[in-house]
C-alpha distance (Angstrom), angle and dihedral (degrees) to the residues before:
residue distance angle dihedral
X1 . . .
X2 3.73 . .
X3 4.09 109.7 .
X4 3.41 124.0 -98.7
X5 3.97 98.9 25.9
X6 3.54 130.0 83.9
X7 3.52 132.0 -136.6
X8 3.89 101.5 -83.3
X9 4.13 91.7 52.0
X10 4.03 88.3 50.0
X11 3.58 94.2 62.3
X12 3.35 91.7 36.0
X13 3.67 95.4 57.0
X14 3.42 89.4 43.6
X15 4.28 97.4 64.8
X16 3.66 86.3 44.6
X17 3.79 106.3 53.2
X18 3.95 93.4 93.6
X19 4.76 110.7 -112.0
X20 3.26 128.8 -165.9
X21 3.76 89.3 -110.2
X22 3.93 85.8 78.0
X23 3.49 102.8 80.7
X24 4.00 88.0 52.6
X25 4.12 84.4 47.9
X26 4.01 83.2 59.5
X27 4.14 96.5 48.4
X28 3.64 89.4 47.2
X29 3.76 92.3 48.6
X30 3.50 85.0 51.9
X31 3.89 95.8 52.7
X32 3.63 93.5 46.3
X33 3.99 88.3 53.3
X34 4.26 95.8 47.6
X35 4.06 90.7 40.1
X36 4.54 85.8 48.9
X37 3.70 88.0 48.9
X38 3.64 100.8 46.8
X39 3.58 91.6 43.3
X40 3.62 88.0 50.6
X41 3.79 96.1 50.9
X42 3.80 93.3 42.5
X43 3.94 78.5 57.1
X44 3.56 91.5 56.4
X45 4.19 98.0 43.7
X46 3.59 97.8 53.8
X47 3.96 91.3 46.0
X48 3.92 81.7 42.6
X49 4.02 88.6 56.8
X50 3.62 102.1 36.2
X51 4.23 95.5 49.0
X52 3.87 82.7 40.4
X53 4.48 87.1 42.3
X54 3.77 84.6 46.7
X55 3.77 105.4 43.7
X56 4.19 89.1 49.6
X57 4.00 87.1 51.9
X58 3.68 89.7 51.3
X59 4.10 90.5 53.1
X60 3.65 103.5 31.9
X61 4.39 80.6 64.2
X62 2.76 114.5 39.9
X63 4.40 111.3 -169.7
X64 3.76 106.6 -99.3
């Protein structure tokens, strides 16, 4: 332990002190965010075609 710090400011000091790991932090940050917005918008198409599937099913017969 270095002297004059306790525990809590050693392991603090230690996730601030800049790695070379960072820059891979950032590109997986980065991943994460495109593959949560295409999942999110491939979400919203197929609910997109199957309300829009559903709705022309509904009007192309109509109940005798």
């Amino acid at each position: 332990m270095e002297l004059g710090k306790g525990p809590v400011e050693v392991v603090a000091s230690g996730f601030l002190v800049p790695f070379p790991a960072q820059p891979l932090a950032v590109e997986l940050a980065a991943v994460a965010t495109v593959l949560g917005l295409s999942g999110l918008c491939c979400v919203l198409a197929v609910l997109a075609a199957v309300l829009a599937a559903a709705r022309i099913k509904a009007v192309a017969m109509p109940r005798a």
